[in-house]
PyMOL Python script that loads the backbone (N, CA, C, O; Angstrom):
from pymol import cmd

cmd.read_pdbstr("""\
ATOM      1  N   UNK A   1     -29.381 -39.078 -22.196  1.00  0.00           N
ATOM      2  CA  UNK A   1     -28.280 -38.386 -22.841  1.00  0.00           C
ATOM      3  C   UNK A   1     -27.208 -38.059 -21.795  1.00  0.00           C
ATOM      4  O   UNK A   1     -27.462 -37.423 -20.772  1.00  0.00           O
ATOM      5  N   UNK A   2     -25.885 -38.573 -22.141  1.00  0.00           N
ATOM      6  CA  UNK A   2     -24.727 -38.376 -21.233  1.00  0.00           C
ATOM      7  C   UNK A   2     -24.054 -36.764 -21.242  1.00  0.00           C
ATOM      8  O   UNK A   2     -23.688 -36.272 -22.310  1.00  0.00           O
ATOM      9  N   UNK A   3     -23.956 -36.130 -20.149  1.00  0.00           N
ATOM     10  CA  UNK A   3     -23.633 -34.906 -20.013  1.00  0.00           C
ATOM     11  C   UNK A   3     -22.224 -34.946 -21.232  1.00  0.00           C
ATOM     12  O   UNK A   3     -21.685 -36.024 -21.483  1.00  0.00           O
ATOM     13  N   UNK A   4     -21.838 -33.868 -21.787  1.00  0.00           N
ATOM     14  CA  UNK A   4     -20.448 -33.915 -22.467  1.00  0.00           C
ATOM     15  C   UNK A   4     -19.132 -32.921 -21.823  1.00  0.00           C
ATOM     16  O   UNK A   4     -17.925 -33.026 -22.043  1.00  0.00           O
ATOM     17  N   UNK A   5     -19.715 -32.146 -21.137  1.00  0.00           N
ATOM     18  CA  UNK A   5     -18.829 -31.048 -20.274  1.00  0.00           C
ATOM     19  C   UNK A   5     -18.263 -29.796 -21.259  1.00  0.00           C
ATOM     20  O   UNK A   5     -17.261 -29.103 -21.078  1.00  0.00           O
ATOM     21  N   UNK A   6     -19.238 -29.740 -22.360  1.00  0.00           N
ATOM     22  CA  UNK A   6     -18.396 -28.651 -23.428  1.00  0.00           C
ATOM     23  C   UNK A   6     -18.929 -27.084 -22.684  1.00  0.00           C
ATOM     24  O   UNK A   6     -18.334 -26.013 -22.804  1.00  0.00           O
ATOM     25  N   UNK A   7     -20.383 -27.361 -21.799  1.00  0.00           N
ATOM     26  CA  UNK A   7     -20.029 -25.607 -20.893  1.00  0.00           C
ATOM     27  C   UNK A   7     -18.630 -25.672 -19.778  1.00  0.00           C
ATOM     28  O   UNK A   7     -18.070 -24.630 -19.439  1.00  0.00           O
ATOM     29  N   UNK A   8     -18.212 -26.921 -19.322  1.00  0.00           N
ATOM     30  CA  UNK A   8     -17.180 -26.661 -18.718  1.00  0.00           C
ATOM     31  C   UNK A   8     -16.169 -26.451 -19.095  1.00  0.00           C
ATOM     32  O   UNK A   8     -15.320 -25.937 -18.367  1.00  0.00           O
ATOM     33  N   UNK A   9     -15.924 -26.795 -20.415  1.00  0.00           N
ATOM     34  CA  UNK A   9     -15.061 -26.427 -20.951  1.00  0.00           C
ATOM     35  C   UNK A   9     -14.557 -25.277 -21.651  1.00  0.00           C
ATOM     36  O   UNK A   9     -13.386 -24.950 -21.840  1.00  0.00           O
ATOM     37  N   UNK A  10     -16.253 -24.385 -22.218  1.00  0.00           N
ATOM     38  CA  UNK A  10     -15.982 -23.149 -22.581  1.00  0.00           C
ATOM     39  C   UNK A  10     -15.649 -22.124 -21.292  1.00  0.00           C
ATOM     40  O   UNK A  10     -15.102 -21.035 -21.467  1.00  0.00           O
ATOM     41  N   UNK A  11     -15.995 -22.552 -20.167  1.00  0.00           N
ATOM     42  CA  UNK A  11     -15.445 -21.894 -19.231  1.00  0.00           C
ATOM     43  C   UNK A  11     -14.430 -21.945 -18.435  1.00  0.00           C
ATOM     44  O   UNK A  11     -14.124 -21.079 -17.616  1.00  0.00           O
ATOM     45  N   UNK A  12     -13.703 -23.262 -18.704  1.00  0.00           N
ATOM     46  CA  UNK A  12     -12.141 -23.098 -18.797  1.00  0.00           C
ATOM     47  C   UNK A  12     -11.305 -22.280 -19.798  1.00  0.00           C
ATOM     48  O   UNK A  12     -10.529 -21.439 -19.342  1.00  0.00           O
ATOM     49  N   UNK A  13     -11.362 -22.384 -20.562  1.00  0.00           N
ATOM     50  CA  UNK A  13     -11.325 -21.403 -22.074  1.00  0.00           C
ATOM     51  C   UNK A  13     -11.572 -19.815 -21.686  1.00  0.00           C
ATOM     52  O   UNK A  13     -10.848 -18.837 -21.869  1.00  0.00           O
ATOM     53  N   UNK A  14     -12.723 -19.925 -21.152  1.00  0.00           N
ATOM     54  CA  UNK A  14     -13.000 -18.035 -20.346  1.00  0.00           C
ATOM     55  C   UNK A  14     -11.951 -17.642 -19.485  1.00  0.00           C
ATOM     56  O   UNK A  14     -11.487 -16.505 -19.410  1.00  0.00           O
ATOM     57  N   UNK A  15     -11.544 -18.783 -18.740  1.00  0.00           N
ATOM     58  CA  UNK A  15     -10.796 -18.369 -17.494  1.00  0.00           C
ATOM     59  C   UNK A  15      -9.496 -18.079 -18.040  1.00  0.00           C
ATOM     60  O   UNK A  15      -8.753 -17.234 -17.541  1.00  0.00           O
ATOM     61  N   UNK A  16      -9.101 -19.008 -19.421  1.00  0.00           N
ATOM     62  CA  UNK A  16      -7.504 -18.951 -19.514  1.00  0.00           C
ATOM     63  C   UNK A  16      -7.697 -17.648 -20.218  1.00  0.00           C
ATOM     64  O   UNK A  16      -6.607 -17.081 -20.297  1.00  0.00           O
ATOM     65  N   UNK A  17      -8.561 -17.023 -20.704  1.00  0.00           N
ATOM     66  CA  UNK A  17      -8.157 -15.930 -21.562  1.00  0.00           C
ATOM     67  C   UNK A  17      -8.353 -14.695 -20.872  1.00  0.00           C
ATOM     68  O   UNK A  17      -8.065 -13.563 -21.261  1.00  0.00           O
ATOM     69  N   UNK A  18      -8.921 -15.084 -19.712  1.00  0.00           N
ATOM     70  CA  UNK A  18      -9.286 -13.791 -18.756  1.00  0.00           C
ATOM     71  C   UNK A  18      -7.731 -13.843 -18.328  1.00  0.00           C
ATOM     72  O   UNK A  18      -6.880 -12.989 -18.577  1.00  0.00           O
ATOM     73  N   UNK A  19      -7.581 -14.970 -17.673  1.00  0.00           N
ATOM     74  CA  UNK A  19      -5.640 -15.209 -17.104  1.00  0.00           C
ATOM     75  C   UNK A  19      -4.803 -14.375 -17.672  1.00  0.00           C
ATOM     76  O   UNK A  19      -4.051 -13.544 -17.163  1.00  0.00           O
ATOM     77  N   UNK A  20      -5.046 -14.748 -19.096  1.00  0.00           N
ATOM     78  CA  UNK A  20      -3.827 -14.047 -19.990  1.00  0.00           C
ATOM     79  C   UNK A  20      -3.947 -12.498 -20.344  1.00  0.00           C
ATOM     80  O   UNK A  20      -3.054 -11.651 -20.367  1.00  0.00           O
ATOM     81  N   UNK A  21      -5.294 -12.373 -20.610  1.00  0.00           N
ATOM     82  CA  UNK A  21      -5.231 -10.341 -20.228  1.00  0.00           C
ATOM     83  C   UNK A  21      -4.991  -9.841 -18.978  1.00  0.00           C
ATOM     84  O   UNK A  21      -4.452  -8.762 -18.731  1.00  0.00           O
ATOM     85  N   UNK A  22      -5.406 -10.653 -18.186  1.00  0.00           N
ATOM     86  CA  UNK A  22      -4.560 -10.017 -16.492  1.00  0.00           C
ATOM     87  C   UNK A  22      -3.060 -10.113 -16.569  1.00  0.00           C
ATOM     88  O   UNK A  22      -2.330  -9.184 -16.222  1.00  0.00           O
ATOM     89  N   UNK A  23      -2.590 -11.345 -17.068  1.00  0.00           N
ATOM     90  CA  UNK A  23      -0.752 -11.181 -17.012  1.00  0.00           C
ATOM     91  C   UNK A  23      -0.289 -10.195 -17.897  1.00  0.00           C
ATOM     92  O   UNK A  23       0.552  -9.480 -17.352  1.00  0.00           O
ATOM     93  N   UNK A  24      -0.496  -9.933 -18.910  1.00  0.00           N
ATOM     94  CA  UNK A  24      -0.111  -8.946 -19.694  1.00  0.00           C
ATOM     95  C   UNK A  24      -0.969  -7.441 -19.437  1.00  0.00           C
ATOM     96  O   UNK A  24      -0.373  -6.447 -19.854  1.00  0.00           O
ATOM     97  N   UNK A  25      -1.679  -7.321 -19.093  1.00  0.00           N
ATOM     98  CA  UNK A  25      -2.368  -6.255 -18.222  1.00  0.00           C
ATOM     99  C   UNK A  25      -1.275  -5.717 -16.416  1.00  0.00           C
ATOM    100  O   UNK A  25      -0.963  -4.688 -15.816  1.00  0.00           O
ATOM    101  N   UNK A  26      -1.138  -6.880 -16.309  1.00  0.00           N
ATOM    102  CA  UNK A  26      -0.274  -6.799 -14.829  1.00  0.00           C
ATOM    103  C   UNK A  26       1.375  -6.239 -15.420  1.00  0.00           C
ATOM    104  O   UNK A  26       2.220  -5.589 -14.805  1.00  0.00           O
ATOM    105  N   UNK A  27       1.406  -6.736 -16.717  1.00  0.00           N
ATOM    106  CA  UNK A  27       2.760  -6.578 -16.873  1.00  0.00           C
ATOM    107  C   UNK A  27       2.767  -5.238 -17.261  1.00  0.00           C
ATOM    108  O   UNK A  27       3.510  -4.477 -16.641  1.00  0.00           O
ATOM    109  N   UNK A  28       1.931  -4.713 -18.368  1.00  0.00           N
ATOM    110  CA  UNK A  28       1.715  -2.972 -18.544  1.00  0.00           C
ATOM    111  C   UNK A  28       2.014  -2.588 -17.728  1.00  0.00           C
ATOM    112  O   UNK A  28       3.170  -2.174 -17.641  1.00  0.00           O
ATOM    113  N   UNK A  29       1.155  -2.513 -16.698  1.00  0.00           N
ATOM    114  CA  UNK A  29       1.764  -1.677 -15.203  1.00  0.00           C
ATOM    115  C   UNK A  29       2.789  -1.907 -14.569  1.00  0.00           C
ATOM    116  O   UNK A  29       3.224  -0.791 -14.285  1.00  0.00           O
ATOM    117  N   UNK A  30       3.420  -2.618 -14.186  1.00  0.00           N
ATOM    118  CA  UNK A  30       4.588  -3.086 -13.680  1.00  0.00           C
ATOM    119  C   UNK A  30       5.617  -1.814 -14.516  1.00  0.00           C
ATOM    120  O   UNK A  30       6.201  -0.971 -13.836  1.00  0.00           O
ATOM    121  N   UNK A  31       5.709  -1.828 -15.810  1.00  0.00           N
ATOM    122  CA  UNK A  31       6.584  -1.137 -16.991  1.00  0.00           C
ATOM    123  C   UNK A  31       6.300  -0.116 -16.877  1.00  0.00           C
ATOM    124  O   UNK A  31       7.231   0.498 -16.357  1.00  0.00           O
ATOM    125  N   UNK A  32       5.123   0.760 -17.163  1.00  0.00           N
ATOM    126  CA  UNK A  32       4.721   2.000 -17.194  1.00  0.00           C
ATOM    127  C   UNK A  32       4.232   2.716 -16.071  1.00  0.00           C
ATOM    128  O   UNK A  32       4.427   3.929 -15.989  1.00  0.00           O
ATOM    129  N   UNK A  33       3.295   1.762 -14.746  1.00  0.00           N
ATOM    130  CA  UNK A  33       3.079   2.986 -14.309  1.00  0.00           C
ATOM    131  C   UNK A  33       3.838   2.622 -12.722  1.00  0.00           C
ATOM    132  O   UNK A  33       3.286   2.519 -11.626  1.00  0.00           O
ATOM    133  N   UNK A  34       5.272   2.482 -13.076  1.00  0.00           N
ATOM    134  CA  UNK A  34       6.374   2.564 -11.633  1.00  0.00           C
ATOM    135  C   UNK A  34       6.000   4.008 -10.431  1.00  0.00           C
ATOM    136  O   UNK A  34       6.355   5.086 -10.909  1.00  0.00           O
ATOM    137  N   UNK A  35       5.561   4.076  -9.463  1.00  0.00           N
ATOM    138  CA  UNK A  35       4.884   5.205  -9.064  1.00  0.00           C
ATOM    139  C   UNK A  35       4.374   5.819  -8.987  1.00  0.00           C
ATOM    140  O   UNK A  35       4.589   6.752  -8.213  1.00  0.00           O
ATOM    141  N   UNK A  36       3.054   5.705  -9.945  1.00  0.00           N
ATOM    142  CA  UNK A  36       1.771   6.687  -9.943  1.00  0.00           C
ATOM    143  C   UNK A  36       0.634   5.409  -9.519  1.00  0.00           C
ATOM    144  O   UNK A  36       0.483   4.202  -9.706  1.00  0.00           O
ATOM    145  N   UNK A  37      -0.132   6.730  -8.723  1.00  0.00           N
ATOM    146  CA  UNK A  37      -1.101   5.970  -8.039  1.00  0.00           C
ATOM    147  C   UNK A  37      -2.336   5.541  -9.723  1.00  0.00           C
ATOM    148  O   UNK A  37      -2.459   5.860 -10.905  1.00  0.00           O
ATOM    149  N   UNK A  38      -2.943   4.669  -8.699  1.00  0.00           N
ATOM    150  CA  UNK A  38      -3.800   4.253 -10.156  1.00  0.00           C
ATOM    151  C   UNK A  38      -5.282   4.125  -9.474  1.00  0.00           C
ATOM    152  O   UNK A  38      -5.574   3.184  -8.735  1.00  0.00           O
ATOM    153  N   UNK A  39      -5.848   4.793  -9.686  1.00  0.00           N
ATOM    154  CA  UNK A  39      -7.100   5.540  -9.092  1.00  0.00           C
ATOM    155  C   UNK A  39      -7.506   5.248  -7.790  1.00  0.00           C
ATOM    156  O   UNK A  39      -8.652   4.981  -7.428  1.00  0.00           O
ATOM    157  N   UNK A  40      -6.422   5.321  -7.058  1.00  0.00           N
ATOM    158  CA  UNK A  40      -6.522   5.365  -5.473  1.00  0.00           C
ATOM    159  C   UNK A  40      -6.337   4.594  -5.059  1.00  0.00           C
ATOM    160  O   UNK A  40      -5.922   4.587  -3.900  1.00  0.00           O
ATOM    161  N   UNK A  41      -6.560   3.350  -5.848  1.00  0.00           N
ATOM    162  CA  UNK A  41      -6.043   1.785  -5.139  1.00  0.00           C
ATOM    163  C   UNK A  41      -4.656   1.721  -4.670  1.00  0.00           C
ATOM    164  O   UNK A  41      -4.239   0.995  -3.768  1.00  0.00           O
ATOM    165  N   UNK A  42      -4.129   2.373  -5.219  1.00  0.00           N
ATOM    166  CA  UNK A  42      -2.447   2.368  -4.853  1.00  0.00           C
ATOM    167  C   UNK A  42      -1.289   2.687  -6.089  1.00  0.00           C
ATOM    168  O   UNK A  42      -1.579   3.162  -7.187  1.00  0.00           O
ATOM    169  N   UNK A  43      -0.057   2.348  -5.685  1.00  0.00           N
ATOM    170  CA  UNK A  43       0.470   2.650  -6.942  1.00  0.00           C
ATOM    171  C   UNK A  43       0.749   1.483  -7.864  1.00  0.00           C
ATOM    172  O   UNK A  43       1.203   0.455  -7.361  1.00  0.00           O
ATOM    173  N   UNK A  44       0.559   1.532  -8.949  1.00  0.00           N
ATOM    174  CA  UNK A  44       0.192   0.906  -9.864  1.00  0.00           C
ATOM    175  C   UNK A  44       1.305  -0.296 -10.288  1.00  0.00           C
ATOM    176  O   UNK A  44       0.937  -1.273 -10.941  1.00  0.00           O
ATOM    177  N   UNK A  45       2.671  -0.123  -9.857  1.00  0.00           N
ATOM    178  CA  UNK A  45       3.501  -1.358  -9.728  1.00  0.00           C
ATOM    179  C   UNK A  45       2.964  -2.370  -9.253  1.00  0.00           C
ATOM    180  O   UNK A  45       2.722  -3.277 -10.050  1.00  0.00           O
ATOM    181  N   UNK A  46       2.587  -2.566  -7.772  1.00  0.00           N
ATOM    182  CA  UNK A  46       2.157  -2.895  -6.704  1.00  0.00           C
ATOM    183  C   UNK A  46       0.729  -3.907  -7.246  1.00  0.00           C
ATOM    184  O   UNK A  46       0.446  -5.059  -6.918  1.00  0.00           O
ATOM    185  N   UNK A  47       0.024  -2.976  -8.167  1.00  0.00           N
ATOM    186  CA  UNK A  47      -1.112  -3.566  -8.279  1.00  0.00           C
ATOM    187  C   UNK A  47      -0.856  -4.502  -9.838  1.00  0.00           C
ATOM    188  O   UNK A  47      -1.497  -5.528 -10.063  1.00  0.00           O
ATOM    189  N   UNK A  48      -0.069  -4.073 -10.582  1.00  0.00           N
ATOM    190  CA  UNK A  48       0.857  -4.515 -11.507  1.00  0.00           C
ATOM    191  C   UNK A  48       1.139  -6.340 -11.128  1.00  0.00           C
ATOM    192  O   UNK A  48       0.770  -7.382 -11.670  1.00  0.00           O
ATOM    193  N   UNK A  49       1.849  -6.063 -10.108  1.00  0.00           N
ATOM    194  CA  UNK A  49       2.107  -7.326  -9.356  1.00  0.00           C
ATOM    195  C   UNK A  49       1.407  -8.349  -9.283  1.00  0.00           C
ATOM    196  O   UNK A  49       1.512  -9.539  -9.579  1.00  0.00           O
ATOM    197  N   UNK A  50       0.348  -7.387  -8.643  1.00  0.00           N
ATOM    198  CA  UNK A  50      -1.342  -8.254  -8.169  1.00  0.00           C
ATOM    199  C   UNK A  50      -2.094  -8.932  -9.661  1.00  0.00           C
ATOM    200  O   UNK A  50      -2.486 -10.091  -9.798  1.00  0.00           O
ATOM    201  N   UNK A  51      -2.135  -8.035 -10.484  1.00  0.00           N
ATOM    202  CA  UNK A  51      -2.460  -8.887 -11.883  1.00  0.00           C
ATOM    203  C   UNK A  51      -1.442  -9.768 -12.692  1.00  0.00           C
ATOM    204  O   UNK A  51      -2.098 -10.692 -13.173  1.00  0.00           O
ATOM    205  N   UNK A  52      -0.607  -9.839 -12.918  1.00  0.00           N
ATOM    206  CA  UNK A  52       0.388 -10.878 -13.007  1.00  0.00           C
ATOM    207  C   UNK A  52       0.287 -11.874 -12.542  1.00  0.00           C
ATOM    208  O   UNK A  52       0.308 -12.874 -13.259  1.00  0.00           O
ATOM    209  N   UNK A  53       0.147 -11.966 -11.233  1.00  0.00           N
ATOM    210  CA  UNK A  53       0.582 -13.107 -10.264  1.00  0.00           C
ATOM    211  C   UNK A  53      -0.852 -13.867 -10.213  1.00  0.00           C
ATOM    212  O   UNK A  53      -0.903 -15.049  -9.873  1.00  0.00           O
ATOM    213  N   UNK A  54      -1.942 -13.180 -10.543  1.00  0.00           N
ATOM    214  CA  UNK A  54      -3.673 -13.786 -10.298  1.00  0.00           C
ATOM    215  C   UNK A  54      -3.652 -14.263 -11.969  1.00  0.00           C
ATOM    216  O   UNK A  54      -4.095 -15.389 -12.192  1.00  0.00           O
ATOM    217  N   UNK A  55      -3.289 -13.669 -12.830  1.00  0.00           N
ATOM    218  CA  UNK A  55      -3.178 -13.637 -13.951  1.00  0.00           C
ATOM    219  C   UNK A  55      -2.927 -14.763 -14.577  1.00  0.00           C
ATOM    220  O   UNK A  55      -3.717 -15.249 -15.387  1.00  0.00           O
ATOM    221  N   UNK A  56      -1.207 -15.567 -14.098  1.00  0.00           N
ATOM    222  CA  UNK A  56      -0.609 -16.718 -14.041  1.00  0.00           C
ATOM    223  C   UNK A  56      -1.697 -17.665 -13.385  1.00  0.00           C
ATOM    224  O   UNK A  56      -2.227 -18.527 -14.088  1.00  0.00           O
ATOM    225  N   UNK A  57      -1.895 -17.582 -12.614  1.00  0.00           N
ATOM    226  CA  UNK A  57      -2.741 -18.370 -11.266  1.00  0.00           C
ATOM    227  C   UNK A  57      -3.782 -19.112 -12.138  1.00  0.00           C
ATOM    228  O   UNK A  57      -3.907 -20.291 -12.471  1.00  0.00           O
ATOM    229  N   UNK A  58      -4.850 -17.388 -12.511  1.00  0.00           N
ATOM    230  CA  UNK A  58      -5.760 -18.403 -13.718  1.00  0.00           C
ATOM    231  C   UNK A  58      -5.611 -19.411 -14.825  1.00  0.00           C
ATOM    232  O   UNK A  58      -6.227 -20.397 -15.228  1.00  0.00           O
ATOM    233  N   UNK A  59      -4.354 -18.630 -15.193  1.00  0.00           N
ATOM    234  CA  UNK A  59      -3.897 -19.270 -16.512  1.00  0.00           C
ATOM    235  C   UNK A  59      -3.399 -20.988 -16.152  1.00  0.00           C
ATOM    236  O   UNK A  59      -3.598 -21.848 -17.010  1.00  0.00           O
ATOM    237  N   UNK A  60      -2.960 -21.229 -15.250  1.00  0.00           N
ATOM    238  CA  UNK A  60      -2.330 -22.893 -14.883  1.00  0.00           C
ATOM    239  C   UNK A  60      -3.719 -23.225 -14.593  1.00  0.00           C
ATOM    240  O   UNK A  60      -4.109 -24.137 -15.323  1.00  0.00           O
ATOM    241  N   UNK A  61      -4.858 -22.672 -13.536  1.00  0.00           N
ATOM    242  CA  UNK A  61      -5.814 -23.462 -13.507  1.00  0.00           C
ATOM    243  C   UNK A  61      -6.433 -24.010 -14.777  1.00  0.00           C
ATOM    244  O   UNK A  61      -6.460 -25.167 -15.197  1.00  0.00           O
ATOM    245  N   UNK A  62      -7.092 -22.502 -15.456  1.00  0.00           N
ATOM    246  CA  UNK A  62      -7.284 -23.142 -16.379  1.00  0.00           C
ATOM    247  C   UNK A  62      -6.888 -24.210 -17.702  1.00  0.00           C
ATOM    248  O   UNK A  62      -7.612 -24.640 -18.599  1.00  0.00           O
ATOM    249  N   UNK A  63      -5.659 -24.404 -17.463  1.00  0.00           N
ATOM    250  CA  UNK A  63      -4.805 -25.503 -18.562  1.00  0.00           C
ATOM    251  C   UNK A  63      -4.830 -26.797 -17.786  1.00  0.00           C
ATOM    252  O   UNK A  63      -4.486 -27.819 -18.380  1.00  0.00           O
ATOM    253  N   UNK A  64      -5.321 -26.888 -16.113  1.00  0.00           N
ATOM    254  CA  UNK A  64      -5.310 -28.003 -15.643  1.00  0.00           C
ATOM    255  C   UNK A  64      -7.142 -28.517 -15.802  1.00  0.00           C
ATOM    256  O   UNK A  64      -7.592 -29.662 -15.845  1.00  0.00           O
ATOM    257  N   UNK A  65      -7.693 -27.539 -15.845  1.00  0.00           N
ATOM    258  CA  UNK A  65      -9.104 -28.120 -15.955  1.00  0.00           C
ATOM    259  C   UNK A  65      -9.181 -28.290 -17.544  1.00  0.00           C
ATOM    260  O   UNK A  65      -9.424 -29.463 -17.824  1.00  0.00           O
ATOM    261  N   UNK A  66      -9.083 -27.698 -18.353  1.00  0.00           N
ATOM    262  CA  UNK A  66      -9.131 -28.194 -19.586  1.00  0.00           C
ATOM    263  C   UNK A  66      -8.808 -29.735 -19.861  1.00  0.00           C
ATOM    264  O   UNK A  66      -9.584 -30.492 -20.445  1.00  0.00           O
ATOM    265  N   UNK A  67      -7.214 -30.193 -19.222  1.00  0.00           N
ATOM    266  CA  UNK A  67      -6.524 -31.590 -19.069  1.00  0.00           C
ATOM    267  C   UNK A  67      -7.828 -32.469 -18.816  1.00  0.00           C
ATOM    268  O   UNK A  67      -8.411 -33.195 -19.622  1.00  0.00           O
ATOM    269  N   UNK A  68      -8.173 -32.174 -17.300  1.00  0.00           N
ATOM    270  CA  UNK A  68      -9.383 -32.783 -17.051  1.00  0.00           C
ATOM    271  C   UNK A  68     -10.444 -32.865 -17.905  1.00  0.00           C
ATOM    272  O   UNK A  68     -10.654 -34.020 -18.277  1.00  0.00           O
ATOM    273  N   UNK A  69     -11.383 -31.819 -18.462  1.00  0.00           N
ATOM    274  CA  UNK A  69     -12.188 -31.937 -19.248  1.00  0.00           C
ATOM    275  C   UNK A  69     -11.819 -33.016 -20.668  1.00  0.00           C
ATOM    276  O   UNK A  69     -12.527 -33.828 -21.263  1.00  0.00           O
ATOM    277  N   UNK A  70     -10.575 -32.642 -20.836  1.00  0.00           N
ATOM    278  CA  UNK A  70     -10.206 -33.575 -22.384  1.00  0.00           C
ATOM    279  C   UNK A  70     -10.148 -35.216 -21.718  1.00  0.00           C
ATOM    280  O   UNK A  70     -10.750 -36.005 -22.446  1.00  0.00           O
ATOM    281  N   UNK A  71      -9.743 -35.638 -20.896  1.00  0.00           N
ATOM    282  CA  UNK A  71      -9.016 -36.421 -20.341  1.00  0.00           C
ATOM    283  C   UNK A  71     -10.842 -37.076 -20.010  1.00  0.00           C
ATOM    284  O   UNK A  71     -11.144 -38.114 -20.599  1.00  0.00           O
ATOM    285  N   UNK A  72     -11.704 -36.541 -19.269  1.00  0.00           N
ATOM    286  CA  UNK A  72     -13.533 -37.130 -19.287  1.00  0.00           C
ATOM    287  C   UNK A  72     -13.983 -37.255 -20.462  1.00  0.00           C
ATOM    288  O   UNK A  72     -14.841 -38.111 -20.678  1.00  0.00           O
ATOM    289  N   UNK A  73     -13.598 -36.589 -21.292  1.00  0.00           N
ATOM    290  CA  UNK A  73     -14.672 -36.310 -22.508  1.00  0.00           C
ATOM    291  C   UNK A  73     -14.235 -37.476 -23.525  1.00  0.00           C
ATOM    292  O   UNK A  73     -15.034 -37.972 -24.319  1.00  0.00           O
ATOM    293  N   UNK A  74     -12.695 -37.920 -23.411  1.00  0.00           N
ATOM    294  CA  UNK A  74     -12.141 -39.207 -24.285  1.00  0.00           C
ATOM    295  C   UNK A  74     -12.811 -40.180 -23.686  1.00  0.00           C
ATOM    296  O   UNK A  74     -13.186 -40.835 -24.659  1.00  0.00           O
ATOM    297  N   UNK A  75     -13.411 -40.980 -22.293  1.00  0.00           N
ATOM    298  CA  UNK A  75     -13.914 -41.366 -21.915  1.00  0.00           C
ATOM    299  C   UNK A  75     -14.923 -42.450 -23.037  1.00  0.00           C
ATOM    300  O   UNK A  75     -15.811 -43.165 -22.571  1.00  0.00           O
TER     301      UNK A  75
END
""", "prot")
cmd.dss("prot")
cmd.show_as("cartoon", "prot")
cmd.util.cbc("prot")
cmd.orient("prot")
């Protein structure tokens, strides 16, 4: 039996949706919390930033491994 890659694929799928609550999670903060610290890590723009930008990051990976996965699986 030939592997099909559908766990790799549900875990591309994990990653893009984890991506997309971090960018919009990153973006909350960015908007609301401009200068308050956010439980010590720092202030919450800052970290705002940090989820956005990891956020995006996931989100292209995961739309490039999906490509891949579709792109083996037509095979």
């Amino acid at each position: 039996m030939k592997p099909d890659g559908t766990g790799l694929a549900v875990a591309a799928l994990a990653i893009y949706i984890v991506g997309g609550v971090a960018t919009f999670a990153g973006l909350a903060l960015i908007v609301f919390m401009n200068g308050r610290d956010l439980g010590g890590w720092g202030d919450g723009r800052s970290i705002g930033y940090l989820f956005f930008c990891l956020g995006l990051g996931l989100s292209i990976v995961a739309v490039l491994l999906m490509r891949i996965f579709r792109n083996r699986m037509a095979l």
